[in-house]
Backbone bond lengths (Angstrom), bond angles and torsions (degrees), N, CA, C in turn:
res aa  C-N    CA-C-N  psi(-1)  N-CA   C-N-CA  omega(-1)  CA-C   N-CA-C  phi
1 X - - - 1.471 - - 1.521 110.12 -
2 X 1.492 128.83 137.35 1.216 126.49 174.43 1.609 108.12 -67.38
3 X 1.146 100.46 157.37 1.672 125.90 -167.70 1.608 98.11 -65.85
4 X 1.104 118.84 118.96 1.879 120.00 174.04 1.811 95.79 -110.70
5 X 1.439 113.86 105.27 1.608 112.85 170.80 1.854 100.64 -56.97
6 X 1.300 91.77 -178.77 1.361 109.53 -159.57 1.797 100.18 -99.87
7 X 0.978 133.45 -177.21 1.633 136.51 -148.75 1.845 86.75 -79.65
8 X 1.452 104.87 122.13 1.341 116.49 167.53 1.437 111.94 -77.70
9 X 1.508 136.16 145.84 1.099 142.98 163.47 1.493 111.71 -66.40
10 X 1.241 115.67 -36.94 1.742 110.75 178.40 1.350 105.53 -80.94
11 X 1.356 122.83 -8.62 1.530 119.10 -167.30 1.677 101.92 -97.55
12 X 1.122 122.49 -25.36 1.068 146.14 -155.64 1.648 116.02 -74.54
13 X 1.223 138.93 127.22 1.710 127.08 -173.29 2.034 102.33 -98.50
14 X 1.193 116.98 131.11 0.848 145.86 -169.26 1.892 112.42 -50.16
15 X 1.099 122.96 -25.26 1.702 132.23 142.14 1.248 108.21 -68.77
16 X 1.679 143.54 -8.78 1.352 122.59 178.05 1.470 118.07 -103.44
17 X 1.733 100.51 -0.51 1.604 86.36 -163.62 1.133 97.15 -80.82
18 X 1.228 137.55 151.23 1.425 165.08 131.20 1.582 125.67 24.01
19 X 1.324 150.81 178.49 1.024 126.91 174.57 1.750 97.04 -114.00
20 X 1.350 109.03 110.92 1.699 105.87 166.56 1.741 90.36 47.26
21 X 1.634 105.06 69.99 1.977 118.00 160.63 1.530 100.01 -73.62
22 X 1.836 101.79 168.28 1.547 96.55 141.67 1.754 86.28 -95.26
23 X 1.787 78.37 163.10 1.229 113.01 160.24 1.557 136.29 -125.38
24 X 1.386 115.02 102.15 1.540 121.79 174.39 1.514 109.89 -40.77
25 X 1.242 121.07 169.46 1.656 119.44 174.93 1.717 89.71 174.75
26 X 1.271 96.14 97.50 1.622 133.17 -175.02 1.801 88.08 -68.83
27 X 1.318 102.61 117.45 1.708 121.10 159.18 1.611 112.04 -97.57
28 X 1.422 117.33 133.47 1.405 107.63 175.88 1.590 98.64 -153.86
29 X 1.561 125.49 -146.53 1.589 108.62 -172.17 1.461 97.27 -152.49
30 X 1.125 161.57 -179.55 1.412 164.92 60.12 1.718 108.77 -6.12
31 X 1.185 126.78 93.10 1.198 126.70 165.27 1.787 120.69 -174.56
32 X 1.318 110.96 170.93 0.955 101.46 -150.44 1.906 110.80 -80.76
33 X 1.401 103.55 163.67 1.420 88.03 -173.77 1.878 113.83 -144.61
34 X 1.603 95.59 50.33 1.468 115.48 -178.08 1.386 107.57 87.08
35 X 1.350 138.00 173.97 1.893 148.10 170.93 1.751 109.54 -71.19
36 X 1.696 109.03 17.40 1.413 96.85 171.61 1.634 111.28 -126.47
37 X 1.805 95.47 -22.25 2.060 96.87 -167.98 1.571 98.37 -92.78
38 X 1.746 105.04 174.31 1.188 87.94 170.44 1.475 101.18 -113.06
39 X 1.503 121.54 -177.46 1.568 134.42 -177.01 1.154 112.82 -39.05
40 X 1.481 125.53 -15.44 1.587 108.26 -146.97 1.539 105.22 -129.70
41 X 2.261 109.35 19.69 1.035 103.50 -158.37 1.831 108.45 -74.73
42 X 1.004 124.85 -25.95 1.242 115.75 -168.98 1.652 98.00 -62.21
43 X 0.994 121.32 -82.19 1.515 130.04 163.77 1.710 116.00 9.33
44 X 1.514 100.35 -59.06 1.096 112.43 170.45 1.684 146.07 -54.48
45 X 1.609 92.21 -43.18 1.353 127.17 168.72 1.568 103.81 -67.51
46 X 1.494 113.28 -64.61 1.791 109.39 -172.94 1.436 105.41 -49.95
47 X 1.260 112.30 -56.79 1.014 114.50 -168.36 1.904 127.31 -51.86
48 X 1.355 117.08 -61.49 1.601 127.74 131.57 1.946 102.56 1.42
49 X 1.409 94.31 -75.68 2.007 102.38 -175.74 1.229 104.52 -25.78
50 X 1.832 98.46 -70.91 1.157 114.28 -140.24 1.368 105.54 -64.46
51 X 1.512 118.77 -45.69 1.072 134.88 172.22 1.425 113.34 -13.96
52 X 1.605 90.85 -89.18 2.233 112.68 178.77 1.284 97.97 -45.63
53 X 1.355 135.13 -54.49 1.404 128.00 -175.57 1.285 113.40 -38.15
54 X 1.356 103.52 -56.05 1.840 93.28 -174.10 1.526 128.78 -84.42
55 X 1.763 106.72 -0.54 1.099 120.90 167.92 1.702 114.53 -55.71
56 X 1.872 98.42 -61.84 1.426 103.72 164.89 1.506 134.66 -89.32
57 X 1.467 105.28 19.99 1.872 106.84 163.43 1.382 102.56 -100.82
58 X 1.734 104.81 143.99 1.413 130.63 151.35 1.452 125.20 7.53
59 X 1.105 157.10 166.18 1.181 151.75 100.04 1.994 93.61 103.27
60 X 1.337 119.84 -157.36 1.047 124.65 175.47 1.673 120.41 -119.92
61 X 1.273 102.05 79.60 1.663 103.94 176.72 1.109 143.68 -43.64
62 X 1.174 145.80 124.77 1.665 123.46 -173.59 1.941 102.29 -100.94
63 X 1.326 123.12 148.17 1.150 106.63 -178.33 1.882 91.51 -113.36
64 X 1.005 117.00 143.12 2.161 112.58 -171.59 1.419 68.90 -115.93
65 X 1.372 93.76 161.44 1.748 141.20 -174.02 1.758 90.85 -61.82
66 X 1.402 86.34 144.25 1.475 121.13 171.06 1.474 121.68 -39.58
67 X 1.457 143.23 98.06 1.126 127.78 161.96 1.670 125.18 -61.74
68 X 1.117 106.65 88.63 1.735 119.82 -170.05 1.688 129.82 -64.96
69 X 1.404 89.52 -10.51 1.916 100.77 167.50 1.508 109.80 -143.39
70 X 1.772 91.13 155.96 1.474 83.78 -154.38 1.637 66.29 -143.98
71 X 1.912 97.04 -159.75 1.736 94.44 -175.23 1.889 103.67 -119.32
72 X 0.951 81.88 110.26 1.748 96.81 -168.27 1.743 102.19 -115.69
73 X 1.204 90.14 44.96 1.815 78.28 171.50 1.446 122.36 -84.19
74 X 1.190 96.78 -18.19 1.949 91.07 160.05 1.592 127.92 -45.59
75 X 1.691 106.53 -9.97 1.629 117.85 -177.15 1.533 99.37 -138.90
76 X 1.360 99.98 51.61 1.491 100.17 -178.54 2.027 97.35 -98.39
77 X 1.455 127.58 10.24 1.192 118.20 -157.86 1.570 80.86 -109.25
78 X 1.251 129.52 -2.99 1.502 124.88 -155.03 1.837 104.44 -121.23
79 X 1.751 96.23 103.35 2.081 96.33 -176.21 1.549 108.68 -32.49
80 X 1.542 117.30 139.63 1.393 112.93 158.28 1.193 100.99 120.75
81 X 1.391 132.45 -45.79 1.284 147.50 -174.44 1.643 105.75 -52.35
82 X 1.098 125.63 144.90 1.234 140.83 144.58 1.483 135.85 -153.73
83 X 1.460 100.56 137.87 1.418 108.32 -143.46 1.448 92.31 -132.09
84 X 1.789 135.06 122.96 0.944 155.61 171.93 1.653 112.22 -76.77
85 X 1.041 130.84 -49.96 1.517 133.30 149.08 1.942 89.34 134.38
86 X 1.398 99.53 -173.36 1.640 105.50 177.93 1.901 105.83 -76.86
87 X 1.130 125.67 -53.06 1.100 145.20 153.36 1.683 121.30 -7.76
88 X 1.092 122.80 -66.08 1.603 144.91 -178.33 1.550 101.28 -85.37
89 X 1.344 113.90 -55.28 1.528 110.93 160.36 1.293 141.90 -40.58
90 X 1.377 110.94 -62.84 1.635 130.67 144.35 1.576 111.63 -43.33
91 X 1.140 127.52 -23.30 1.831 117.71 170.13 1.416 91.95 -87.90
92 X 1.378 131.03 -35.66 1.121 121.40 -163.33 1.533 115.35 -63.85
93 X 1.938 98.73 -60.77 1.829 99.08 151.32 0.875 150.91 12.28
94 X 1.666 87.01 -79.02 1.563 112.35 170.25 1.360 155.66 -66.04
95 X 1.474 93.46 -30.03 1.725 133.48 -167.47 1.690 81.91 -95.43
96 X 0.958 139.41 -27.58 1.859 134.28 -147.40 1.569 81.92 -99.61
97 X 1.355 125.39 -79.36 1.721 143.15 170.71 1.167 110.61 -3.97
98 X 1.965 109.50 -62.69 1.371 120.27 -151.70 2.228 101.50 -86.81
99 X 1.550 85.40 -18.43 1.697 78.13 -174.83 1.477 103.29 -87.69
100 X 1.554 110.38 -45.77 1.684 105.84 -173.75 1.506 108.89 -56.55
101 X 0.987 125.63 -27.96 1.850 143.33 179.16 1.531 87.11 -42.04
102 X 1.095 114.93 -51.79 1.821 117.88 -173.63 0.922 111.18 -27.61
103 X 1.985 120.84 -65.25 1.051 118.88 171.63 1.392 137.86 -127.26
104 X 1.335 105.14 2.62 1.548 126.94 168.64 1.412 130.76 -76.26
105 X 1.386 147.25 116.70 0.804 126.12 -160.83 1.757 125.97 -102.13
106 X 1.372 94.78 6.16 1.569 90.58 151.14 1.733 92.18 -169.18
107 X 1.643 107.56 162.39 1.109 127.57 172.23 1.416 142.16 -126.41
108 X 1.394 116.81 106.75 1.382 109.29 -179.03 1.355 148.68 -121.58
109 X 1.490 142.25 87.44 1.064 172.46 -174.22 1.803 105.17 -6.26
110 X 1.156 127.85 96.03 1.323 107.09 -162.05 1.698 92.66 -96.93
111 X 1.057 138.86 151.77 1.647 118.19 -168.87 1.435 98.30 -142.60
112 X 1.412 109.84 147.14 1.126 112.16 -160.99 1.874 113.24 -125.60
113 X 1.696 115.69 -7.57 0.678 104.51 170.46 1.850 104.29 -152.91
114 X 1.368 110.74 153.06 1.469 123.04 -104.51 2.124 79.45 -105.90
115 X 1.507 107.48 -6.32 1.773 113.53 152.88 1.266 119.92 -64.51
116 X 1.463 110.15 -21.02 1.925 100.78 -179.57 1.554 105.72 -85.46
117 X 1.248 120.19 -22.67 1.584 108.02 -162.35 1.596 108.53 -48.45
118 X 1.536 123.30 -35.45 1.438 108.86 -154.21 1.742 92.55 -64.94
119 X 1.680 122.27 -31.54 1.313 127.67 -145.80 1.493 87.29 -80.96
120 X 1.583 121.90 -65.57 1.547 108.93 164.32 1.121 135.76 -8.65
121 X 1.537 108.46 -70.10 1.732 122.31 -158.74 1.946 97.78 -78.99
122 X 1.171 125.46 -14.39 1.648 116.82 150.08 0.889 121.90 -76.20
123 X 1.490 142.02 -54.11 1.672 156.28 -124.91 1.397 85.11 -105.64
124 X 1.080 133.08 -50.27 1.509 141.48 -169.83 1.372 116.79 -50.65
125 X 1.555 102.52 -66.49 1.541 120.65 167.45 1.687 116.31 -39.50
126 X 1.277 96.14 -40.09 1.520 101.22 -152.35 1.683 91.43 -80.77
127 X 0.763 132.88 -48.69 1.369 153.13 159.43 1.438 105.55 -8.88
128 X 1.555 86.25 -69.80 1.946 88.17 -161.69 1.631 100.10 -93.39
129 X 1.193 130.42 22.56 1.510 134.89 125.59 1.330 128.66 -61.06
130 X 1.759 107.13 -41.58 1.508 98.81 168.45 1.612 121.02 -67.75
131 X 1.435 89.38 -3.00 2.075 90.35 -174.45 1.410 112.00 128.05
132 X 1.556 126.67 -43.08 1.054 143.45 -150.44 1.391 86.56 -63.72
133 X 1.614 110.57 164.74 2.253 138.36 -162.51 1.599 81.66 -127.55
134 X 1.760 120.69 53.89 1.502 110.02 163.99 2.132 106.08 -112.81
135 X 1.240 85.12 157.95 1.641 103.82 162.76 1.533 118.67 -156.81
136 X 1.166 108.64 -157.95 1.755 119.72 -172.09 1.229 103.13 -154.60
137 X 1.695 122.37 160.73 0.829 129.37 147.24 1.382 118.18 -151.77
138 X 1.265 126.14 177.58 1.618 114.50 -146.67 2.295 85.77 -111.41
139 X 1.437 106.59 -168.55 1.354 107.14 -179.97 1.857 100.24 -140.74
140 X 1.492 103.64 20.91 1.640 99.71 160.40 1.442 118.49 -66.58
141 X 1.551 109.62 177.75 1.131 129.80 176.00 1.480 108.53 -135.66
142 X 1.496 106.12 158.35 1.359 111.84 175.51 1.953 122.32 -73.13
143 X 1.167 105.07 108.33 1.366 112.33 -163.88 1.087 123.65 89.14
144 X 1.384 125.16 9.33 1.709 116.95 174.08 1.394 112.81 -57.26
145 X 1.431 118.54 179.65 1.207 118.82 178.73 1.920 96.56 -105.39
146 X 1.191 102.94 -152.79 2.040 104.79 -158.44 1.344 106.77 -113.82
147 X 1.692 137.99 -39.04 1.241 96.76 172.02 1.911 79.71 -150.12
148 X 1.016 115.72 138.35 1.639 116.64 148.88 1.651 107.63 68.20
149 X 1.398 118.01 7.04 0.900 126.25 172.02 1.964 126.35 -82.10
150 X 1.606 154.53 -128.00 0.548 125.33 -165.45 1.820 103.86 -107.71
151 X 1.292 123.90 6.56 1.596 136.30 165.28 1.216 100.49 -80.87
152 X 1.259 136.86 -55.85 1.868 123.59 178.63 1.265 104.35 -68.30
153 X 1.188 125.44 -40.07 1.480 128.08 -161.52 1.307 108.06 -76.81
154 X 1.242 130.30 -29.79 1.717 129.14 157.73 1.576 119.38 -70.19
155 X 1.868 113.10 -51.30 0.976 78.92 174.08 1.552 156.39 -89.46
156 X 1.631 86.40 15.44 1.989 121.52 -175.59 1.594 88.42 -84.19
157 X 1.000 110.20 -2.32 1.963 96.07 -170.57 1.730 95.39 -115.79
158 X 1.362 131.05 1.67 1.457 159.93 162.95 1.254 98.73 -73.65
159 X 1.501 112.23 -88.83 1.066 128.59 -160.45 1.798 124.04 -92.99
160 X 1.004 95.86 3.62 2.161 96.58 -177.75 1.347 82.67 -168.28
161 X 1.523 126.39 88.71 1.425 106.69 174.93 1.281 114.44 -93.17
162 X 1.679 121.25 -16.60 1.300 132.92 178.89 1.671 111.54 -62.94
163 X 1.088 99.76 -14.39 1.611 104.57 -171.57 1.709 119.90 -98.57
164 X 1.090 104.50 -7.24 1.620 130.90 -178.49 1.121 102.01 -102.12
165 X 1.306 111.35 126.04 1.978 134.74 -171.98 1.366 98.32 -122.06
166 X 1.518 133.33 80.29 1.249 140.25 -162.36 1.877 89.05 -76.41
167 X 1.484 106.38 -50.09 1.616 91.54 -166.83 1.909 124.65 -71.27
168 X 1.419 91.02 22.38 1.829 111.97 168.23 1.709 105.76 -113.37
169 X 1.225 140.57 17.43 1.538 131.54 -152.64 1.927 92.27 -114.41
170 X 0.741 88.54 131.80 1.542 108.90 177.26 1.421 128.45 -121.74
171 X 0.929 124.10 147.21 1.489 126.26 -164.60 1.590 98.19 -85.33
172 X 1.569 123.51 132.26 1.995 118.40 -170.26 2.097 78.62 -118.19
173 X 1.085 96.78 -175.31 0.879 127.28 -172.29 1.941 109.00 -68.72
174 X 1.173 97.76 117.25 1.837 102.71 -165.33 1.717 106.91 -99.26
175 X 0.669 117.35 52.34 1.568 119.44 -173.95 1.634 98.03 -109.33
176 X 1.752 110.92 144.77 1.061 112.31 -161.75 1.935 101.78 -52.34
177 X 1.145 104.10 -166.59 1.721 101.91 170.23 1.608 127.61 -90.85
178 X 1.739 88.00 -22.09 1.242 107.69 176.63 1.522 126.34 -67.14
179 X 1.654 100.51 -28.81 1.149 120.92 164.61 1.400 133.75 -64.55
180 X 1.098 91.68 -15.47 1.745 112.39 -163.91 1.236 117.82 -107.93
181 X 1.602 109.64 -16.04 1.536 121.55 -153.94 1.523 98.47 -87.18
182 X 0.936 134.18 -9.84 1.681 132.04 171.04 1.425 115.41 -61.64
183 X 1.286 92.32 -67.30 1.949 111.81 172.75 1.425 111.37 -80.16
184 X 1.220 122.31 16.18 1.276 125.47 158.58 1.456 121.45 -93.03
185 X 1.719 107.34 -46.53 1.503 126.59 177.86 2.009 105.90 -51.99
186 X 1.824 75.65 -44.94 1.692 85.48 -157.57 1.688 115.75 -76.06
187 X 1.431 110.39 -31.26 1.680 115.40 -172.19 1.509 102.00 -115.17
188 X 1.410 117.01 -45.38 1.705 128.56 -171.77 1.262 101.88 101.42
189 X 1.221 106.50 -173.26 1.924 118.29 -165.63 1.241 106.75 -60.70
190 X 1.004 133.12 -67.37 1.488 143.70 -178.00 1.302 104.65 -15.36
191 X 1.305 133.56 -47.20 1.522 156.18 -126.06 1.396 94.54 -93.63
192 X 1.407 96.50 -41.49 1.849 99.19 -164.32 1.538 111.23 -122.42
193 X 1.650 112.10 -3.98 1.172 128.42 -176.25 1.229 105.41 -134.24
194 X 1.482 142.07 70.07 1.571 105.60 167.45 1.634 122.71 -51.99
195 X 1.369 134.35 -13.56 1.383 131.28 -170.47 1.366 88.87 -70.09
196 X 1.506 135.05 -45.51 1.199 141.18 -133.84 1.810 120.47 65.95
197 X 1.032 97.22 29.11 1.425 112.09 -174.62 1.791 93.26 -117.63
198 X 1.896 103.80 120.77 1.457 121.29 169.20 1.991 102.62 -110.14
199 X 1.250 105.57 74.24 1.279 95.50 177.49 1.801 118.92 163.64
200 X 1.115 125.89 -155.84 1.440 119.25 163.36 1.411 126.98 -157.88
201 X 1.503 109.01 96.87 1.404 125.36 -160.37 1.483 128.94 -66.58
202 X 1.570 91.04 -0.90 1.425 100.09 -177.71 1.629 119.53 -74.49
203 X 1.146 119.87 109.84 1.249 132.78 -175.74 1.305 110.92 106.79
204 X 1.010 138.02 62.07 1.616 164.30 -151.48 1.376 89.34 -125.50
205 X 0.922 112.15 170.98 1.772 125.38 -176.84 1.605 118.45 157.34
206 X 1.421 118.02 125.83 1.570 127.35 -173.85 1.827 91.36 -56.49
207 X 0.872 159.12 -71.97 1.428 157.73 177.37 1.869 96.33 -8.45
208 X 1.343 104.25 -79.22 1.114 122.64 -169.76 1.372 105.28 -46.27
209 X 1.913 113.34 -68.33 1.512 97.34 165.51 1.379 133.01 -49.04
210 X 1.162 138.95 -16.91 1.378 129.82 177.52 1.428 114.39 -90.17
211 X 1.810 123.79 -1.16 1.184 117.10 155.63 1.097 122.43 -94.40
212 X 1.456 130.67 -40.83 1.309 123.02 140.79 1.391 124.40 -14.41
213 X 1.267 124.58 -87.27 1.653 133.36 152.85 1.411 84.18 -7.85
214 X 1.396 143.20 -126.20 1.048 155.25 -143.98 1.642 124.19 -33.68
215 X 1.369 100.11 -22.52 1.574 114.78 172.19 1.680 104.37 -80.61
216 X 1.690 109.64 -47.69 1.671 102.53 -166.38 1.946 94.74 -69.36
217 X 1.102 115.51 -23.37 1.728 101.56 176.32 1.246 106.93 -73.51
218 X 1.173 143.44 -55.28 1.421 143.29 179.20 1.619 110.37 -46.19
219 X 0.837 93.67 -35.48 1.864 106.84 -167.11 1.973 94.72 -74.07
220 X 1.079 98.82 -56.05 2.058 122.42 176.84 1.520 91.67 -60.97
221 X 1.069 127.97 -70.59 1.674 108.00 -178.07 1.553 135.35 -49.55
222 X 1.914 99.25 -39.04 1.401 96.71 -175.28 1.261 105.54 -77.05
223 X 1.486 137.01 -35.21 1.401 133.07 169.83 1.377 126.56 -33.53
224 X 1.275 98.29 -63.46 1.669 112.10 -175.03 1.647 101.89 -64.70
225 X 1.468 119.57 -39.98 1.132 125.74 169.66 1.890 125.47 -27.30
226 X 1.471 76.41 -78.88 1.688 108.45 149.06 1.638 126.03 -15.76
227 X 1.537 93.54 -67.22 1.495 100.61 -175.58 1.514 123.00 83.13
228 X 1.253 95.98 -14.79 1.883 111.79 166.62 0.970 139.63 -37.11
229 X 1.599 146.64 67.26 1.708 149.01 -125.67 1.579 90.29 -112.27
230 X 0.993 130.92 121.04 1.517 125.52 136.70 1.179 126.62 -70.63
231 X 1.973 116.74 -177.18 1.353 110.22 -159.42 1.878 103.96 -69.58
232 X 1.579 112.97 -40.07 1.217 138.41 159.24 1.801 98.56 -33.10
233 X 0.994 123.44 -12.65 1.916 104.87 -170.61 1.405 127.04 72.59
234 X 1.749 99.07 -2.73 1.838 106.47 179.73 1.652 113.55 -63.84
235 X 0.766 142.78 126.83 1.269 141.73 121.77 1.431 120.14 -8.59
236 X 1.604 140.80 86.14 1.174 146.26 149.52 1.400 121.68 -78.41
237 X 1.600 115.29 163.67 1.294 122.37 177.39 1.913 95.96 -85.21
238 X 1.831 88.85 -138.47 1.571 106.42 152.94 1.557 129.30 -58.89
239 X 1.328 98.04 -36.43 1.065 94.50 -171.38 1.650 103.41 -163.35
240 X 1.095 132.90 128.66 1.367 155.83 -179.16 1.453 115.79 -29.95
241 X 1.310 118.58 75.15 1.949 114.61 -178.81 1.949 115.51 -64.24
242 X 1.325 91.23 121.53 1.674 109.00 159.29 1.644 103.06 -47.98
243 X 1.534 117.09 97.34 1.625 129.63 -179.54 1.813 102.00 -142.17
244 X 1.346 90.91 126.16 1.436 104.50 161.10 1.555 107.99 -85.42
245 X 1.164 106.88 132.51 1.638 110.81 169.64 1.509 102.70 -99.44
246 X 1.847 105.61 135.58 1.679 121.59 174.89 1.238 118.50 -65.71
């Protein structure tokens, strides 16, 4: 049977929503994601999360429309990209938090690409000082690679396979992220990638993405499950998983 997501908030008529739901609210970016993904993979991926997540959480979830820019200026050298900055994002945050607060009774940021965290781990905090039942959580995995490499590239070949041009995918530069993150801060991808590829996609496969997929929901359920807030506003389990965010 094809995949039916779970009750959309934009789809949704305004006597049905719920009494005081949580509400998911999928973060993702416009940017580029090497000569094989297309623009909209982070987007794609959170969104996917957020989705299954609320299939298997509690109560009746609402999932609201996609936040589609994020601040990705580290791939601001690469056409197509667009990048809102931390700034515009963080109003965005905020302004989204303080209105759904109206009638939602808690909110959580499912994020999909691994430029929003700094804007998160402020906007978040500040948030649940004003009072607000918000958090975040990211859509890495343990050991993925960093951007468009063979963890996006499986699970875009899962989930959007029409949109994945495997016979354009090139191998970018595979060095941990940590390694990379200097000349990343300082020049951006381009610098260390002209493909814009941080990783190596070769051997990608929809199989693979749909277990993956299946790990970042498990991982998104037991958290929220949990209830576990750090100082950041993340959503933790027991204990804190080694995850690269896409």
């Amino acid at each position: 049977m094809p995949y039916e997501p779970p009750r959309a908030l934009a789809h949704t008529v305004w006597p049905a929503v719920p009494a005081r739901p949580l509400v998911l609210v999928p973060v993702g970016s416009t940017e580029q994601h090497g000569p094989h993904l297309p623009l909209d993979t982070d987007s794609v991926i959170a969104r996917a999360v957020a989705e299954r997540a609320a299939e298997a959480l509690p109560g009746e979830p609402l999932v609201a429309p996609t936040v589609p820019y994020g601040a990705s200026g580290e791939h601001a050298h690469f056409p197509g990209t667009v990048s809102i900055g931390h700034e515009a994002l963080r109003a965005v945050v905020v302004e989204l938090v303080r209105s759904l607060s109206l009638w939602a009774g808690s909110v959580i940021f499912v994020n999909g690409h691994g430029g929003n965290t700094a804007t998160l781990a402020t906007a978040v905090p500040q948030l649940r000082e004003e009072g607000h039942d918000v958090a975040w959580t990211g859509c890495g995995v343990p050991g993925g690679d960093a951007h468009a490499g063979r963890t996006e590239t499986s699970l875009m070949l899962h989930l959007a396979p029409g949109n994945v041009h495997m016979d354009a995918a090139v191998v970018g530069d595979t060095r941990p992220i940590a390694a990379l993150m200097p000349d990343l801060v300082a020049h951006g991808v381009r610098a260390v990638s002209p493909s814009g590829v941080l990783g190596d996609p070769t051997g990608a496969s929809a199989e693979e993405g749909r277990r993956l997929l299946d790990l970042m929901v498990s991982h998104t359920v037991r958290r929220i499950g949990a209830g576990i807030t750090d100082g950041r506003g993340q959503v933790v389990g027991t204990s804190v998983e080694s995850e690269v965010a896409p």
